[in-house]
N, C-alpha and C positions, 0 to 999 in steps of 0.2 A: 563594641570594638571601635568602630569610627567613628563615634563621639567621644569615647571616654577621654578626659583631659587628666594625664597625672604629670607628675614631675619627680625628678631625682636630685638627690645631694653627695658630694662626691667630696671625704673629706680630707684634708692638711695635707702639711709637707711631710709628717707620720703616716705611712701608710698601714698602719693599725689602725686611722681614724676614719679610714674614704668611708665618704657616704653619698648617696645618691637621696635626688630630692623630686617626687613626683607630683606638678601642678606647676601653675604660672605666678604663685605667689612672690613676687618680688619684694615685700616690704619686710616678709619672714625669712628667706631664703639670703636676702642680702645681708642681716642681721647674722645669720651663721655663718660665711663668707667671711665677716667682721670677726668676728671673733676666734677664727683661727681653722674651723672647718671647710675643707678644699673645697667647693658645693658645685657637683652640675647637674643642671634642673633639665627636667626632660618633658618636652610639651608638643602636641598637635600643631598647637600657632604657634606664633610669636608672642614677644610680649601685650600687653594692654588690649587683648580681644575679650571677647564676654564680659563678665561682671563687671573685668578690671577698665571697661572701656564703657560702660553704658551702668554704672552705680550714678547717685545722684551726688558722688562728691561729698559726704557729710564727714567727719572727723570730729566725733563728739565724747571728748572724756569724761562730760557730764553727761550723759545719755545712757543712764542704767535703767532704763523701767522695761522689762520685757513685755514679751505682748500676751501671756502668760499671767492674765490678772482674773479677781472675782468677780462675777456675772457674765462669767464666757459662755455659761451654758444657753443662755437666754438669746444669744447673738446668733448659735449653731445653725437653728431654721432655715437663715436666711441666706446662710451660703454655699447650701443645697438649694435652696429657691429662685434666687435674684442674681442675675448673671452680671448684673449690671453693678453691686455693692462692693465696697472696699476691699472684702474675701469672697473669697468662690472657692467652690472645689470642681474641677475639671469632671463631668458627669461620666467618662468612661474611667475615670478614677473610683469612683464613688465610693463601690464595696470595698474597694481596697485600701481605701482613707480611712475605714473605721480605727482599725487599732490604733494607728498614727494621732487622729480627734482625741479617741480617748486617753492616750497618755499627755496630751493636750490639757484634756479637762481635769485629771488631776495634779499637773502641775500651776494650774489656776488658782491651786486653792493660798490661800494670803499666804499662810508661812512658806509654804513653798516658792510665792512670790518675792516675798523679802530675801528667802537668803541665794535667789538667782539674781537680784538685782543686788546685791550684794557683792555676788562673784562678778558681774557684768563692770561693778564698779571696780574692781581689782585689777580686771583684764584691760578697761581703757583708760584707767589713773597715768599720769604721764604719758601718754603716746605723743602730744606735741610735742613732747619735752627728748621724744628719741627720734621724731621727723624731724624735729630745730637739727639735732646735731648729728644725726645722717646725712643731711642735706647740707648743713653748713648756714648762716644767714641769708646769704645774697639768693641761694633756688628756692628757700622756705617762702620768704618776704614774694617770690616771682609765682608759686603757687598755692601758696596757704592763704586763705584770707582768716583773721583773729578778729572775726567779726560779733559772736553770738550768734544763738536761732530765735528769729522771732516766729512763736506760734498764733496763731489767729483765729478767735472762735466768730461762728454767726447768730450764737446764741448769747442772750443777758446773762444767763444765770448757768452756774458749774453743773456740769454732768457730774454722777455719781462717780465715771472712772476718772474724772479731771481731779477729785477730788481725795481719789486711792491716788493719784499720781504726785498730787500733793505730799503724803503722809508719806510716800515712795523716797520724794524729796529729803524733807525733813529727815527724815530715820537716814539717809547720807549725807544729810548736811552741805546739800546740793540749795546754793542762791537762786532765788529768782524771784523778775521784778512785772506785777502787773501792770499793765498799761489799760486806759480809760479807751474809746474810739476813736478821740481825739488825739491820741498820742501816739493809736497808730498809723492814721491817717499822715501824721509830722515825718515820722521816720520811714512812712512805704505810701508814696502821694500815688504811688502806681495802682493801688487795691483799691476794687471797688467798696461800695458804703456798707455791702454787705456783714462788715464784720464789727463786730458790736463790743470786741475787747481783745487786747494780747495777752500776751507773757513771752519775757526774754528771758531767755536761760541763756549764762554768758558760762565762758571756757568751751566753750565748744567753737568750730571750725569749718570749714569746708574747701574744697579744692574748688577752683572755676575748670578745669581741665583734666581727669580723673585720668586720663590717656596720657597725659603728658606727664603727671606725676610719676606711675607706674615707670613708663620708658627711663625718666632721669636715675631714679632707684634703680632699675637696670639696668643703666650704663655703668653706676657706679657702682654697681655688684661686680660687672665685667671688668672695670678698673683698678677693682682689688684684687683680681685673679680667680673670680667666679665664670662659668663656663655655661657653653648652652646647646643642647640637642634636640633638635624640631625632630620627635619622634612620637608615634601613637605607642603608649604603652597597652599592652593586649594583660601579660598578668603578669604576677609575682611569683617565680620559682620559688618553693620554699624546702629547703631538703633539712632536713634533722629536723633543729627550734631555729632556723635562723632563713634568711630571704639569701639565697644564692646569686640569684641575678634577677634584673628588669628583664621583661620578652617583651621586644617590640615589633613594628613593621616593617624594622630595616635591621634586625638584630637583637643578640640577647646583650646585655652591661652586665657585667657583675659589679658586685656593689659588697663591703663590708658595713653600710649602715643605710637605711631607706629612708625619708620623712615622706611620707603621702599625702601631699596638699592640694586634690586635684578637686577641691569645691563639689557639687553635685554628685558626682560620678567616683568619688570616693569609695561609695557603699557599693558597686559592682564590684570591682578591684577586691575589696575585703569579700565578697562573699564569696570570691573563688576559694578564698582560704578558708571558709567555714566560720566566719565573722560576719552576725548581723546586727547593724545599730538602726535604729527609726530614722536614717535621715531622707528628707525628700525635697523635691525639687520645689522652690517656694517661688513661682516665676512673677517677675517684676516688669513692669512696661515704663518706658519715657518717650517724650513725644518731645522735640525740638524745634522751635520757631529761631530759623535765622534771619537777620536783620526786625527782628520785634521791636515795635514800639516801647514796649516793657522794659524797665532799669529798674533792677533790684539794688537796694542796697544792704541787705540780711539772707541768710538761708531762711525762705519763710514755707512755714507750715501752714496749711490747712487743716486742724487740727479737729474741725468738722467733719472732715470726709475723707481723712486719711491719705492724703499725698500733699506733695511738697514742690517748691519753685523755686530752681536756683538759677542765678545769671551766671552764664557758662562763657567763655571764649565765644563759642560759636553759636551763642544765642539767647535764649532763652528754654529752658529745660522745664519742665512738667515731669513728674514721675509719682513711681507708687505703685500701691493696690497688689494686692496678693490674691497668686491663684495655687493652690494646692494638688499639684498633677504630679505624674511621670515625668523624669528629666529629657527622656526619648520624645515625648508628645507634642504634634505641631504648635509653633502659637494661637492664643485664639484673638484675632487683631480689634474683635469687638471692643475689647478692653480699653484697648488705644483711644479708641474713637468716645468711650466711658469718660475717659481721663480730657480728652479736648473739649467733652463738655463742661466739663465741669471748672478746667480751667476761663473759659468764655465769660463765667461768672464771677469770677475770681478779680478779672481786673477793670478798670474803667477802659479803657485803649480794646478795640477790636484786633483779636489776634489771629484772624483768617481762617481758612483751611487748611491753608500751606503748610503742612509741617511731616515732620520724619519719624518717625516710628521706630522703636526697637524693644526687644523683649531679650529677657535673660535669667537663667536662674538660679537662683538664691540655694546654698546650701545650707536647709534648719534642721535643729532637735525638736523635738515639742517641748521644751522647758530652756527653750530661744537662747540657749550657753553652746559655744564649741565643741568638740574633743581633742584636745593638746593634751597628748598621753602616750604611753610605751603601750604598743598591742601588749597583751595579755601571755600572748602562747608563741609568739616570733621575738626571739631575744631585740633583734638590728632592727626593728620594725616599729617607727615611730608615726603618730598620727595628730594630726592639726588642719582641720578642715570643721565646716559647721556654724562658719559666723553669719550667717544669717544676713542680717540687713547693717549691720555693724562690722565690716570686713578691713574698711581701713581705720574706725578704732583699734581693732581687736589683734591686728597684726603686729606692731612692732611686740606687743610684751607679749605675744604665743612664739614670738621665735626664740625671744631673751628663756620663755619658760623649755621649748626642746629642745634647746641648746644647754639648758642645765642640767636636761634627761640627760643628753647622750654625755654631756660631759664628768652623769650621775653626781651632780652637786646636789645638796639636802634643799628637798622642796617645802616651799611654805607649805601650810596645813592648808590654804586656801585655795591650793590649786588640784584636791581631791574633788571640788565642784566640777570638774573638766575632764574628770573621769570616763575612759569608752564603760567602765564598768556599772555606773551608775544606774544601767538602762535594767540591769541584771534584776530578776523577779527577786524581792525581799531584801534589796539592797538599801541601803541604809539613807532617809534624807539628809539633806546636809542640816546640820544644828545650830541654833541660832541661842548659843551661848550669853552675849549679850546684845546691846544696841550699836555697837560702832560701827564705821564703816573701817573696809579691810585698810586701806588708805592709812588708819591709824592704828592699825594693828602692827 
C-alpha cells in the first residue's frame, strides 16, 4: 500500500473517453494529453521522484542489445556469490529469484536475443524525434545533449559478448566507430590510462538533468489541460470485465478507461486482479560528486564493469550495477560504496569521498522488453510499465502505442513483442521472419 506508485488517465472532452492514468510517467502520459485523451495521473509523489529523478539520464535510440544475451549461464554463479559484481541477487531474495533467472536464461538464447533487440529497436526508433517536438527546440537544445555514448574498454582484445553485440549491431544496422587509446584519451582527457580502446555509438543522447526534464514534460502535460492527483492508489475496483474506479487513500475515482504506469509496483496492483507477470524490482544505485574535478564531454560507459558516467547539472554522476530483490526490500548501500570504487579508477583527478548516494528501482521482464498492452480479461484496463533501464527511450513511442489501444487503431505486428501475454506457458516466440530491423518494416 504505501509504496505502491500508480497513476491514472482521465480522458477528453467526450466523456465516453475518460480515462484514468496510474504512475508518474510523464513522457507517456503527456503524449495522450496530446492527442486528445483528457488524462489525470494519479501518484504518491510528485513529479520527477524515484527512477524519474535518479536514472542516469541516457536517451539512446540506438541502444537495443538487451541484457538477455548468450553465456548468461556461465555469469549466474557469481551473483549469488560476489556482493560486490555488476549483478547480485539480494540473498533473502534468493529462492524466490529462481523462476524469474530462469526465464531469464531462456530468453538468452541468440534467437531469442535478436528478435528482443529487435523490438527494443522499434520501441526507441525516433524517440528524439517525439522529445524535439514535444519540447519544441529552445527546452530540447536546454536539456537534450546530441552528443553520442562513448564506451570504454580496459582490455586490448573483444570479449566474446563485445563481440555478440557487434553482430546485435550489424543485424540493425546500428553505426559505430572504434577508437585506438589514443583517441580516447583526445576526446575524454578526464579518464584514467586505464582504457586501452573505445567505441562511439552515435544517435543516441542523454539528459544532464533527468528531474528537470521530467518537471518541463509535466508542465506541459498541465498546459495542455492534463491534471494531477497526489493520491496512493491501494487497488483497482473491477465489477463485470471492466475497472469501475481507482481506491485510493483519500477516495475512490471512477474512471471509464485506466493506463497503469506505476514502474515496480505494477505487479502488486495486477495481482489483486488475479494477474501475474515476472516483473521485479531491478534496483540501481548512483553516487554524485558536486563540484568534481571531472568534465565529461560524452555519456561514457564503463563497458568493463558495467556502469556509466555522466556530467549532470549538479555534478558528476556515477551509476549502475543491478541488484535483483523485492521492490519493498531496504537498500543495500554496499553497492554504492562498489560503485565509488570503481569510479576512483576511472579517472586521472581524485574524486574524494564526498559524495551522495541514491538507489531506485528499475521495473524488468526477464526478456529486458516492457508490457504496452490491453489486460487480457478488464476491457478499460491498459498496461505500459517494464522498461527497465531504457525508460526514457522507451516512453514517448509506449504512449503513441496505448494511445492507439485505446483509440483501437490497427497495431503493427511488431508490437505483439510487448505482449502481458507472452509470459503465458506455450506461448508462441516472436519470429524472426527475416533480417531487418523494424525501422524498416
Amino acid at each position: 500500500g504505501a509504496d505502491r506508485k500508480p497513476s491514472r488517465t482521465n480522458s477528453t472532452s467526450n466523456a465516453e473517453k475518460s480515462t484514468k492514468s496510474i504512475g508518474k510517467h510523464y513522457p507517456r502520459t503527456g503524449l495522450l494529453q496530446r492527442i486528445g485523451l483528457q488524462t489525470l495521473v494519479v501518484d504518491r509523489e510528485g513529479p520527477a521522484a524515484g527512477c524519474s529523478f535518479g536514472n542516469g539520464g541516457a536517451i539512446g535510440q540506438n541502444i537495443c542489445a538487451p541484457f538477455t544475451q548468450p553465456g548468461l549461464l556461465r555469469q549466474i554463479p557469481a551473483w549469488y556469490l560476489d556482493p560486490d559484481g555488476p549483478v547480485v541477487v539480494n540473498p533473502k531474495w534468493m529462492l524466490r529469484s529462481l523462476p524469474w533467472i530462469l526465464r531469464w536464461l531462456a530468453a538468452s538464447r541468440k534467437a531469442s536475443t535478436y528478435a528482443a533487440s529487435k523490438a527494443m529497436a522499434f520501441l526507441h526508433y525516433g524517440c528524439l524525434d517525439i522529445y524535439r517536438e514535444s519540447l519544441g527546440p529552445a527546452l530540447y537544445a536546454g536539456l537534450i545533449q546530441d552528443t553520442g555514448y562513448l564506451y570504454v574498454y580496459e582490455s586490448a582484445s573483444k570479449s566474446a559478448s563485445e563481440a555478440f553485440a557487434e553482430d546485435l549491431r550489424a543485424y540493425l544496422g546500428i553505426p559505430g566507430t572504434y577508437l585506438s587509446q589514443g583517441e580516447v584519451q583526445e576526446l575524454e582527457p578526464s579518464l584514467s590510462a586505464d582504457f586501452k580502446r573505445g567505441l562511439i555509438l552515435p544517435g543516441n543522447s542523454y539528459t544532464r538533468n533527468p528531474a528537470r526534464l521530467v518537471e518541463t514534460i509535466f508542465t506541459l502535460f498541465q498546459q495542455a489541460g492534463g491534471t494531477f492527483q497526489r493520491a496512493n492508489v491501494r487497488k483497482l475496483r473491477v465489477e463485470g470485465d471492466a475497472v469501475a474506479a481507482v481506491e485510493t487513500d483519500i477516495g475512490r475515482l471512477s474512471a471509464k478507461q485506466v493506463v497503469l504506469c506505476a514502474g515496480a509496483w505494477s505487479g502488486e496492483l495486477l495481482r489483486d486482479l488475479g494477474m501475474r507477470l515476472p516483473l521485479v524490482a531491478e534496483r540501481g544505485y548512483h553516487i554524485s560528486y558536486e563540484g568534481s574535478p571531472v568534465q565529461l564531454n560524452y555519456k561514457v560507459m564503463n563497458a568493463s564493469r558495467g556502469f556509466g558516467a555522466t556530467q549532470m547539472d549538479g555534478g558528476l554522476q556515477v551509476s549502475g550495477t543491478v541488484e535483483l530483490t523485492d521492490v519493498h526490500s531496504k537498500p543495500n548501500w554496499r553497492r554504492a560504496g562498489s560503485l565509488a570504487r570503481n569510479a576512483a579508477r576511472m579517472f586521472k583527478a581524485k574524486l574524494g569521498a564526498d559524495f551522495k548516494p541514491w538507489a531506485g528501482s528499475r521495473p524488468s521482464f526477464p526478456d529486458s522488453l516492457p508490457v504496452v498492452d490491453r489486460a487480457a480479461r478488464v476491457a478499460n484496463l491498459y498496461l505500459n510499465f517494464g522498461h527497465s533501464h531504457w525508460g526514457l527511450s522507451g516512453a514517448p513511442q509506449s504512449a503513441r502505442l496505448i494511445g492507439d489501444l485505446i483509440q483501437k487503431k490497427q497495431m503493427a505486428e511488431a508490437t505483439a513483442a510487448f505482449s502481458a501475454g507472452r509470459f503465458k506457458i506455450g506461448a508462441p516466440n516472436p519470429r524472426l521472419d527475416d533480417r531487418r530491423c523494424f525501422r524498416d518494416s
